[in-house]
C-alpha positions in Angstrom: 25.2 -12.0 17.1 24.3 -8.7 18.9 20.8 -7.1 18.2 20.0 -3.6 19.9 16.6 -4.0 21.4 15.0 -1.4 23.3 15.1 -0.7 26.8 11.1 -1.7 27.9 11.9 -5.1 25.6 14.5 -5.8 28.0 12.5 -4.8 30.9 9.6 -7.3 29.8 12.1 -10.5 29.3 13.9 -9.6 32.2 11.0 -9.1 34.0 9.8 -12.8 33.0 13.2 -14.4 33.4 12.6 -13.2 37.2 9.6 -15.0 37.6 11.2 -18.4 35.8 9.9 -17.8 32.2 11.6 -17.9 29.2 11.4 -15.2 26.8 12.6 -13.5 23.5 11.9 -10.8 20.9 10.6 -12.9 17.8 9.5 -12.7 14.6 9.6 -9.2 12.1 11.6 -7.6 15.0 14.7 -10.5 14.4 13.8 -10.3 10.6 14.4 -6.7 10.6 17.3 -6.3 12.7 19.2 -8.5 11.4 18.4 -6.3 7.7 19.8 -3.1 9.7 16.1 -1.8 9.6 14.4 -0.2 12.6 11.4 -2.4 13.5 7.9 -1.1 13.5 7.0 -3.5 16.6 8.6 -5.1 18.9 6.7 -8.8 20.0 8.0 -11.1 22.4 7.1 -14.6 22.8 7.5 -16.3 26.3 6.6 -19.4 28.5 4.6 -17.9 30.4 0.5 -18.7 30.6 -1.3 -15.7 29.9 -3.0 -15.7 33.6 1.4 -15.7 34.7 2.2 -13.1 32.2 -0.6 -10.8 33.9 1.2 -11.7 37.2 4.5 -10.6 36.4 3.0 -7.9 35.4 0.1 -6.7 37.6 1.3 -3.8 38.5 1.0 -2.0 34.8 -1.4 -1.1 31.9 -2.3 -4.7 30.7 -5.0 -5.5 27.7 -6.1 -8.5 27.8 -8.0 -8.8 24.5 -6.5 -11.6 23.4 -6.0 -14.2 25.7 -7.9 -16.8 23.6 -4.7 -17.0 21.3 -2.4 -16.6 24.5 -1.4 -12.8 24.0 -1.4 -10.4 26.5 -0.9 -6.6 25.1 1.7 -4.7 28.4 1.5 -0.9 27.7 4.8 1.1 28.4 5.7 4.7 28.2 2.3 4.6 25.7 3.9 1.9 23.4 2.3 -1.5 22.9 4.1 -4.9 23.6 2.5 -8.3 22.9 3.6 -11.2 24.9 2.6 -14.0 23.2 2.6 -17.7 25.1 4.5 -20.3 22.5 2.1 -22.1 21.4 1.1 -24.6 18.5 -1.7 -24.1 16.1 -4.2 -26.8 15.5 -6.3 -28.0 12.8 -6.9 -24.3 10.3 -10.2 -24.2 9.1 -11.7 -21.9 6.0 -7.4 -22.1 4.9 -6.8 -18.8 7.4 -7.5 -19.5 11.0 -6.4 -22.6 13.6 -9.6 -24.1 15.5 -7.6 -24.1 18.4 -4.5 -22.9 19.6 -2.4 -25.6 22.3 0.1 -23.8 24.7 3.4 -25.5 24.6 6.8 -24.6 27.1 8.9 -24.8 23.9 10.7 -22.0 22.0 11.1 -24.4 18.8 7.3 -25.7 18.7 6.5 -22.2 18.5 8.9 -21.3 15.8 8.1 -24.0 14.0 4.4 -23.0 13.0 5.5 -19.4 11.2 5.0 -18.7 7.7 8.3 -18.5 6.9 11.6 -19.0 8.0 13.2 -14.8 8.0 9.7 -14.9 10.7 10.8 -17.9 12.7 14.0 -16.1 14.8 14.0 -15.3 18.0 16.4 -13.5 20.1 17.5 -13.1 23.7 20.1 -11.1 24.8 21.7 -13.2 27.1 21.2 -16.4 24.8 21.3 -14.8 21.9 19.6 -15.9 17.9 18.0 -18.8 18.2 17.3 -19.7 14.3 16.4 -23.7 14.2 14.8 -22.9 10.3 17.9 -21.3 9.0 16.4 -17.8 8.6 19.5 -16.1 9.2 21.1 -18.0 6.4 18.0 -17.2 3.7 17.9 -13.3 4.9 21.7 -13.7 3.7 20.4 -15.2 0.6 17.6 -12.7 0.0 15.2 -15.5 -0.1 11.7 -16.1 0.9 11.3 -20.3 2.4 8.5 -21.1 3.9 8.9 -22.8 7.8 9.0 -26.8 7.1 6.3 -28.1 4.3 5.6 -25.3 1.8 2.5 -26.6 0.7 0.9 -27.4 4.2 1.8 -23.8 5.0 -0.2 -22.8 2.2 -2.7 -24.9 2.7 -3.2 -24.0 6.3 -3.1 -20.4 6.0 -3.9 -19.1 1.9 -3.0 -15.6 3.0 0.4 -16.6 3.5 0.4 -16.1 -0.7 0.1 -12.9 -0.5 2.4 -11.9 2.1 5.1 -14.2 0.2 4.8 -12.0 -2.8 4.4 -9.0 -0.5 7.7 -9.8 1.3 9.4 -10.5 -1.9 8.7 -7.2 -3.1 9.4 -5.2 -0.3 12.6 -6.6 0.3 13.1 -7.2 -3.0 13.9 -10.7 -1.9 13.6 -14.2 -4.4 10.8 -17.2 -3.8 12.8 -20.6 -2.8 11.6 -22.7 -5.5 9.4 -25.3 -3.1 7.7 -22.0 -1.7 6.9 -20.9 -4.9 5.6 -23.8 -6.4 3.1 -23.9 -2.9 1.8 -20.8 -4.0 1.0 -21.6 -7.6 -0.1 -24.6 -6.7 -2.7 -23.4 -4.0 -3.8 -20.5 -5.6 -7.0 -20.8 -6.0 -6.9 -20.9 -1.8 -6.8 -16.8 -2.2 -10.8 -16.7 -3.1 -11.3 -18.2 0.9 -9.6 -14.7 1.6 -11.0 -11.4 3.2 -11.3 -8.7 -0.1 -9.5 -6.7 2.6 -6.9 -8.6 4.0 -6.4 -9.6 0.3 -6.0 -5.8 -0.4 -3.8 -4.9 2.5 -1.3 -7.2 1.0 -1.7 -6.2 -2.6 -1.1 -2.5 -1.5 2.7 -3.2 0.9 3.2 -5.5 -2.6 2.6 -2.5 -5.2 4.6 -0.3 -2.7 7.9 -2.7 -2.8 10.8 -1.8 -5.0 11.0 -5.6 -6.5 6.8 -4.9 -7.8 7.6 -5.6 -11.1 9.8 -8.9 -10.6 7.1 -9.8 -8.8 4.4 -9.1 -11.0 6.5 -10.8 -14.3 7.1 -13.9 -12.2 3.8 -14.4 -10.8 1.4 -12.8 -12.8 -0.9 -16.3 -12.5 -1.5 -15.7 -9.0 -2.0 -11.9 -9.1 -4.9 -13.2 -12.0 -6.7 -15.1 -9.3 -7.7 -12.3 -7.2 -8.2 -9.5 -10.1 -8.6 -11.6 -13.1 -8.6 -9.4 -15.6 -4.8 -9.4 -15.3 -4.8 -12.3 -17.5 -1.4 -13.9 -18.0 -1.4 -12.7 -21.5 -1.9 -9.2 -20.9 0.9 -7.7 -22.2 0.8 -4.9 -19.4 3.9 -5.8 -17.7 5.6 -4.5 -20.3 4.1 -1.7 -21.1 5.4 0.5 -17.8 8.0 0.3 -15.0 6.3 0.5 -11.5 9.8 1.1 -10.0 10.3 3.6 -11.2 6.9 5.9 -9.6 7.5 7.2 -6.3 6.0 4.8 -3.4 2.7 6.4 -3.8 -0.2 4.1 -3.5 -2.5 5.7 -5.7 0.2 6.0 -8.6 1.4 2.9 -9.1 -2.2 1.5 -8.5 -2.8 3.6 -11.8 0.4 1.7 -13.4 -0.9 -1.5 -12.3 -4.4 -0.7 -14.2 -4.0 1.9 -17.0 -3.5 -0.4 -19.6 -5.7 -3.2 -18.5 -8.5 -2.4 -21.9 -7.4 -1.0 -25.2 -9.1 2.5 -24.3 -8.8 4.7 -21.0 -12.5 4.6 -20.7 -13.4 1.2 -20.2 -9.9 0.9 -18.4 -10.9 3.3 -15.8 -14.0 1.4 -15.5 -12.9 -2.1 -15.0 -10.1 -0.4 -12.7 -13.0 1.1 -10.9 -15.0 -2.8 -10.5 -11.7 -4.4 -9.5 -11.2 -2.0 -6.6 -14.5 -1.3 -5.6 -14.7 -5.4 -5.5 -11.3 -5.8 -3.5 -13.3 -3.0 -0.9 -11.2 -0.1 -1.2 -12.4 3.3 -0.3 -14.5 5.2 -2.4 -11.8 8.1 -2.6 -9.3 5.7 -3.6 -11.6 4.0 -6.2 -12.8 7.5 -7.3 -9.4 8.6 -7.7 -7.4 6.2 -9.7 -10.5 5.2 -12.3 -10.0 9.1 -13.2 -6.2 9.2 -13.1 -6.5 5.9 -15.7 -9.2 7.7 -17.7 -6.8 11.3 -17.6 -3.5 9.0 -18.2 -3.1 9.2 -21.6 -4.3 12.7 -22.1 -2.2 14.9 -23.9 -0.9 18.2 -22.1 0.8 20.7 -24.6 0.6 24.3 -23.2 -0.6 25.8 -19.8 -4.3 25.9 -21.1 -4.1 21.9 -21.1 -2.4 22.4 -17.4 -5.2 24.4 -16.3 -7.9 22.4 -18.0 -6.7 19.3 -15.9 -6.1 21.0 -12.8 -9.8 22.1 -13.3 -10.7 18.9 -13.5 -8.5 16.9 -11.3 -6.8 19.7 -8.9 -3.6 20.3 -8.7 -2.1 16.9 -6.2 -4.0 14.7 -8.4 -2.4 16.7 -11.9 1.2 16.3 -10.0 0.2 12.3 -9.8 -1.0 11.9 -13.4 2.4 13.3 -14.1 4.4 10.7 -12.5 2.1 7.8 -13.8 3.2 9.5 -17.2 7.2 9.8 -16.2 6.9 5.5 -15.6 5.0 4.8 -18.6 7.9 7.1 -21.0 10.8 5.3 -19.5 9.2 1.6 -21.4 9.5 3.9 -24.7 12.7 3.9 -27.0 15.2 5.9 -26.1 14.3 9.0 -28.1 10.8 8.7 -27.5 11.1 8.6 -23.7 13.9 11.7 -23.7 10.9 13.6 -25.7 8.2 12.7 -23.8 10.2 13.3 -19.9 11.1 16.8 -21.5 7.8 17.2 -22.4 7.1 16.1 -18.4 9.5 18.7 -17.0 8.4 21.9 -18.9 4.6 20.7 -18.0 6.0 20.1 -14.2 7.7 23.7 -14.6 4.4 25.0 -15.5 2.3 24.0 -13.1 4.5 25.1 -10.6 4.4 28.5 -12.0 0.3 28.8 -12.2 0.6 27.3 -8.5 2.9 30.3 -7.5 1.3 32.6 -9.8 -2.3 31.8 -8.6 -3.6 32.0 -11.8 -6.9 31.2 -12.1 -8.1 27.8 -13.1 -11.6 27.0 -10.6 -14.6 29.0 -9.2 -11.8 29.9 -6.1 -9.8 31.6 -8.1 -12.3 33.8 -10.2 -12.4 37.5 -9.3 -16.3 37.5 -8.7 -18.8 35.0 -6.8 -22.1 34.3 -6.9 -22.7 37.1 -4.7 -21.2 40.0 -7.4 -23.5 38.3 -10.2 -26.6 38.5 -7.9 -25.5 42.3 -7.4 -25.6 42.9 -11.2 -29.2 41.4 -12.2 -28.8 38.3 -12.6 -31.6 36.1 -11.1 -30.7 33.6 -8.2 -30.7 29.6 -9.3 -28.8 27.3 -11.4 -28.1 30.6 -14.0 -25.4 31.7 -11.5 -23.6 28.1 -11.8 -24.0 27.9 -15.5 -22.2 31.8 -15.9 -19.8 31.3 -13.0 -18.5 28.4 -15.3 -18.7 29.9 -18.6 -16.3 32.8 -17.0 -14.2 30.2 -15.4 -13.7 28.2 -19.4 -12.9 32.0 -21.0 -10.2 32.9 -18.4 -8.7 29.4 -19.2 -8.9 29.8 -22.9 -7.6 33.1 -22.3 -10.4 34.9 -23.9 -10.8 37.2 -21.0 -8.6 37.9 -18.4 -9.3 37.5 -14.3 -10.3 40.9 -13.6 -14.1 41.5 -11.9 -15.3 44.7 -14.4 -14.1 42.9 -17.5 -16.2 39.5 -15.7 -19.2 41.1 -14.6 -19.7 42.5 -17.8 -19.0 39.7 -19.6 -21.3 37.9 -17.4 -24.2 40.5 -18.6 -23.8 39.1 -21.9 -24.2 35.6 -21.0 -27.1 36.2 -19.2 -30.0 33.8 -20.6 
């Protein structure tokens, strides 16, 4: 087995092989090479003390932030590579962190505490894959297995939940049967865990093509960190994730647009559960109105412009594809009708975009400035008529042109 690693990885290993360390690539690198995908990082775990690993290396960028866990960070050519010591993990406290971390001079100990075994490969170029935990053989099986005892991973780590379902979704992998009973059966663990590490999972989870496998088969731990995704919400049903485009703020509105009976109190709970999981306030701002505007009904270009007053035009283009997912759970006429309906609407906005049609203050022919000009007295009036103006040329009472507005604007003078 062959893996391509770059040049500076080989540089570093080399680099410590001089010196009389061991060392390999390890972890998500392995994982992902050996899926044909281009790793993000590149980490290599060595022999080496921290103190050596500086040493070998004194001659470069070093950051030595975390040395307490037995990484050193070596920059090259303005990229990042930690060299991590092997070590093992003692005693976890609070179910995320080890109390202490023991340095060991063996590549297996180290492998041995990962979460799971696609994560516990390491590779060498002259030695090759070392896989002691059978990762190789799962990545062929498109299988998630936890590293040794599922439940003492689980148990040591809660978060290691999350990232089970996260990697199951992503690589739209299974859940060995032992791992996946861990996870029920620890569940509860998650409420030891950050809001935001929780939601940093949550989010690469929603983003995976498998989501909705995911979400059917383990609904019961999804319900311990947002509750109101009981079990026996029917919601699942109701939509296909997979099918939105890999936009975080859609298919956050998927997950929570039919979490209540009405889009108002949907929008709010949607609203609680992220502002409670510590999402920004654009985010939570965001989707509680794309759940409240999700089941609005948009007919004609008036409805188009009303929404893009209200919501602007990338948020309208996002309601849209929360609407193309939720057709394609309808019947099969019903879903043909409703992604016509989607495309002419689509065509339409595309044409007032082009166009430059006027649907906001922007786009009015006069300002503030051309109302003061006529009369009309300085304060909240010039709000109130710039608005009223704005809510004719939409209803197509008036047209966009600044005579016909400034006289019309006379007459709604108070």
């Amino acid at each position: 087995m062959i893996i391509r690693i770059p040049g500076e990885v080989k540089y570093i290993i080399d680099m410590l092989e001089k010196n009389g360390y061991e060392a390999y690539a390890a972890g998500g690198c392995v994982r992902d090479s050996l899926l044909g995908k281009e790793p993000q990082d590149w980490d290599i775990c060595a022999s080496a003390l921290p103190e050596q690993t500086i040493l070998c290396f004194e001659n470069h960028d070093i950051i030595k932030t975390g040395l307490k866990h037995g990484t050193v960070t070596l920059m090259l050519d303005n990229r990042a590579f930690e060299i991590t010591t092997y070590r093992a993990d003692g005693k976890y406290k609070d179910n995320r962190r080890p109390e202490t971390v023991k340095f060991v001079n063996v590549l297996k100990r180290d492998l041995a505490r990962r979460d799971f075994t696609v994560n516990a490969m390491a590779y060498n170029p002259k030695t090759g894959l070392i896989d002691y935990y059978g990762g190789q053989n799962d990545l062929a099986e498109r299988k998630i297995k936890c590293v040794g005892n599922a439940d003492k991973r689980m148990r040591e780590d809660a978060l290691r939940i999350m990232r089970a379902l996260r990697f199951a979704s992503v690589f739209e992998f299974s859940i060995d049967g032992d791992t996946s009973a861990a996870m029920h059966n620890n569940k509860k663990l998650l409420r030891n865990i950050s809001a935001e590490r929780i939601a940093a999972e949550l989010n690469k989870m929603i983003l995976g093509g498998g989501v909705n496998n995911i979400l059917s088969k383990h609904i019961k731990i999804i319900a311990e960190i947002i509750p109101e995704l009981t079990p026996a919400n029917n919601f699942i049903k109701n939509y296909n994730i997979e099918t939105a485009p890999k936009d975080l703020i859609i298919r956050l509105v998927l997950l929570f647009h039919d979490i209540a009976e009405c889009p108002e109190i949907s929008s709010d709970i949607s609203a609680n559960i992220l502002t409670r999981l510590k999402y920004d306030n654009d985010t939570v701002k965001t989707v509680a109105q794309l759940v409240l505007y999700h089941g609005s009904e948009i007919k004609c270009s008036k409805h188009i412009k009303r929404l893009l007053n209200k919501i602007g035009e990338e948020r309208l283009r996002q309601l849209i594809e929360v609407k193309r997912a939720v057709a394609t759970a309808q019947t099969v006429e019903i879903r043909q009708e409703k992604i016509n309906n989607l495309i002419e609407i689509s065509a339409f906005l595309d044409e007032i975009i082009e166009q430059q049609q006027c649907y906001s203050l922007k786009d009015l022919a006069v300002n503030g400035r051309d109302l003061l000009k006529t009369g009309i007295a300085e304060g909240v009036q010039i709000g109130i008529i710039l608005n009223k103006l704005v809510d004719m040329v939409i209803d197509e009472k008036i047209i966009n042109d600044k005579s016909v507005l400034l006289e019309m604007a006379k007459e709604l003078k108070l």
